[in-house]
N, C-alpha and C positions, 0 to 999 in steps of 0.2 A: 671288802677287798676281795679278788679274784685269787683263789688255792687253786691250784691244780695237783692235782693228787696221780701219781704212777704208781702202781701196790699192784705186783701178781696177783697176791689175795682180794679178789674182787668185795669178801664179805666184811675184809679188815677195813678196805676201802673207802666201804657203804660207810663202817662206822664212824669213820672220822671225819667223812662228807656230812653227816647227820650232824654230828657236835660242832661241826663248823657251821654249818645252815644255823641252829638254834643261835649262835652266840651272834648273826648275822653276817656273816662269810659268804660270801659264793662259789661252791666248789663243785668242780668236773673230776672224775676217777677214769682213768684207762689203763690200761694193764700193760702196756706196750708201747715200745720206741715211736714207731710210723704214727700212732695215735698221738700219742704226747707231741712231736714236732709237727703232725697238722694242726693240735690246737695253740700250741706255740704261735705257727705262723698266722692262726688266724683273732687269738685276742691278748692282752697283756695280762699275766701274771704275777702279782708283788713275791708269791712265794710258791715255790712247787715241792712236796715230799715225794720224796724220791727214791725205791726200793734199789740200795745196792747193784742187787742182782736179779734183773729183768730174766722172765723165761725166754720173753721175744725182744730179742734188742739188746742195746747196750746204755746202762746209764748214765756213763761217762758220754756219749752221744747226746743223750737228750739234756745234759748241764753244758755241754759247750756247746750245742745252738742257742739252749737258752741266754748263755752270755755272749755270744752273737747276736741273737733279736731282741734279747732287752735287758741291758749290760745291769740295770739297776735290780731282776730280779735275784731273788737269794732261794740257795737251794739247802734244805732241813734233808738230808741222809738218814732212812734208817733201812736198817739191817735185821735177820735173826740168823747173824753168819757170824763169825769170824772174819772176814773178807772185810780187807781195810782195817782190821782193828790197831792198825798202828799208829792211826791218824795221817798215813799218806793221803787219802782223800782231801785234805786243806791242802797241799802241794800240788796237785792232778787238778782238781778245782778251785777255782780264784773264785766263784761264787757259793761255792759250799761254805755255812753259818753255822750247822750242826753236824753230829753224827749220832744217834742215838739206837736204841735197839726197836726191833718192831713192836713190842710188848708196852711200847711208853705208853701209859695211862691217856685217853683223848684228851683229858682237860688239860695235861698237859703240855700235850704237843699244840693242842690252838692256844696255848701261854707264848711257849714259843714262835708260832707265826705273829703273833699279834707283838712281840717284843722285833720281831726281825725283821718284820714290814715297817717298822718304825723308821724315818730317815735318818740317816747319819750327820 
């Protein structure tokens, strides 16, 4: 299945493109709004992790086009903020699945995409 990964942290990025590659994922990492919605517009994503709070861009941006160009992808939220910790993020996003911190362990966050790419 196609991950798209949005993570400032390019190195945190790398890691969890790597445990998605092994478990047989195929995943793209950009660091940024303009990046995420050209590759949005250019292939389909079953699931995108999606950092909060982007240095360039806004993440609430890159989850509503996402649910604009492909209403069925779901978005895994994490964070290593406070920011959202009230779980407004399910209110503001209709395709947000998770919220999680940036710290989650890889195996478990591709637990997660593999449970939420699942169809309903």
């Amino acid at each position: 299945m196609n991950v798209l990964i949005v993570q400032n942290d390019a190195d945190l990025g790398k890691i969890w493109q790597r445990h998605l590659q092994r478990h047989g994922h195929l995943a793209e990492v950009v660091q940024d709004q303009d990046s995420a919605i050209a590759l949005l517009h250019e292939a389909y994503y079953a699931i995108i992790i999606l950092d909060v709070v982007l240095d360039a861009g806004s993440a609430i941006a890159v989850a509503d086009y996402a649910s604009f160009r492909h209403p069925d992808a779901r978005v895994i939220f994490v964070t290593n903020s406070s920011f959202f910790s009230d779980g407004s993020i399910f209110q503001l996003c209709a395709n947000a699945c998770a919220f999680v911190p940036s710290a989650t362990q890889p195996e478990d966050l591709t637990a997660m995409v593999e449970h939420y790419a699942k169809p309903v």
